[in-house]
Each structure stands twice: as C-alpha cells, then as structure tokens.
N, C-alpha and C positions, 0 to 999 in steps of 0.2 A: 504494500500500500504506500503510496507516494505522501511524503513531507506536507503538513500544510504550508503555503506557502510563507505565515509567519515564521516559521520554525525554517525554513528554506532560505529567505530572506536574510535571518540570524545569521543561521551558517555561513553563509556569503559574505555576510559583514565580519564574521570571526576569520574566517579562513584568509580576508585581505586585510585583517588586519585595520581595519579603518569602520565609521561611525557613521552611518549616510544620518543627515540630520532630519531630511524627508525619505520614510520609506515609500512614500503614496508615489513619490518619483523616480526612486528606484526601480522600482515591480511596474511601474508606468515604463523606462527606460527600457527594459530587460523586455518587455512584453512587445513580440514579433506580430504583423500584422494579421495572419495565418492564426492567430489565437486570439482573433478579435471578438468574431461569433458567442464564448465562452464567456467575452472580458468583458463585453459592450461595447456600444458601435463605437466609440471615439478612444476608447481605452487601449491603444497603443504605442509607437514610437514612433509611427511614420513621422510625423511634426517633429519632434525631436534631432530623428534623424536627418530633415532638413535643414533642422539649423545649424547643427555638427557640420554637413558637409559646406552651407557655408562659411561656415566660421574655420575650418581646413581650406577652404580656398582664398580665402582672405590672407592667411598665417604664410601659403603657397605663393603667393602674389607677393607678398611685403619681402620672402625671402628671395626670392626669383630680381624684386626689383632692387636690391641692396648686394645681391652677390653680380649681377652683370646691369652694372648702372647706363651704360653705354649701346645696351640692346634696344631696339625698338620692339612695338605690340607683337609684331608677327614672330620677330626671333621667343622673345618669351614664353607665347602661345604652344611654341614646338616644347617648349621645357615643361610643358603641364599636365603630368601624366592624367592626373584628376579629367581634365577635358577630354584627352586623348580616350581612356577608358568610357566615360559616361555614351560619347559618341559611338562606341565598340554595344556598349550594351543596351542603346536605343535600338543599334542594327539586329544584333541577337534577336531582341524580345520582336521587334518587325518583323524578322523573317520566321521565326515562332507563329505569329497569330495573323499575320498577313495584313496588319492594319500600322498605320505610324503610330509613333509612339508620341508623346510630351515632350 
C-alpha cells in the first residue's frame, strides 16, 4: 500500500535534507500533468513549469550575453540549446498527432 502523500512529502523533505516552508507547493510542484484527473483540474505544475523555463532562459541569455559580448542576436540564438531543443520537440509532438503544435 502506497505512502500517504503527507508521510511521502516528509520523507522527501528528510531525505534532502531541507524544510519546504509550503508543502501545498511542493506536492503542487512534484504533481505531473498526467495526475491531474486525480489532483483537480488546475492542481498541477504545468504553470510552474512555465515559469522555471522562463526564468532558465533569462539566466541563459544574461550568461550567453556576458561570456560573448561582441556577438550579435543571431550568433547567440545558435548558443541556445533551450531554443534549439523546444523547436526539436514542437517537430516531434507535430509529426506525432499531425497537427502544429504552440
């Protein structure tokens, strides 16, 4: 029989060693869209996880534009795996369901 998730959550916070101050953010964080059904319809990371990859791409930019100061938009662009990949996995998920993606 599976952990309740308080006792789950615990363990998590024991085993790293650290104190999440909001668990409701945590178990919101950890919660994949695929266990939304279960969780309710707005209770999980996607949001989240939008703001994580913008705030990596911001952190990717600032370093991008302080280690080659001298580059222009397009040389930069080629340094940006983040772009290079998202582009990769619009294509995937298109050629998957045969529709464009976002």
């Amino acid at each position: 029989m599976p952990k309740p998730r308080k006792t789950a959550l615990n363990d998590l916070s024991a085993r790293l060693g650290h104190d999440f101050a909001d668990q409701a953010l945590l178990k919101l964080a950890l919660t994949h869209a695929s266990a939304r059904s279960s969780a309710g319809p707005d209770e999980d990371n996607e949001r989240l996880e939008f703001l994580g990859d913008r705030v990596l791409g911001l952190a990717v930019a600032e370093l991008l534009a302080d280690t080659f100061p001298a580059a222009r938009e397009g040389e930069l662009a080629r340094h940006t795996p983040i772009r290079r990949r998202s582009k990769e996995n619009r294509a995937s998920a298109m050629a998957t369901s045969g529709r464009p993606t976002k």
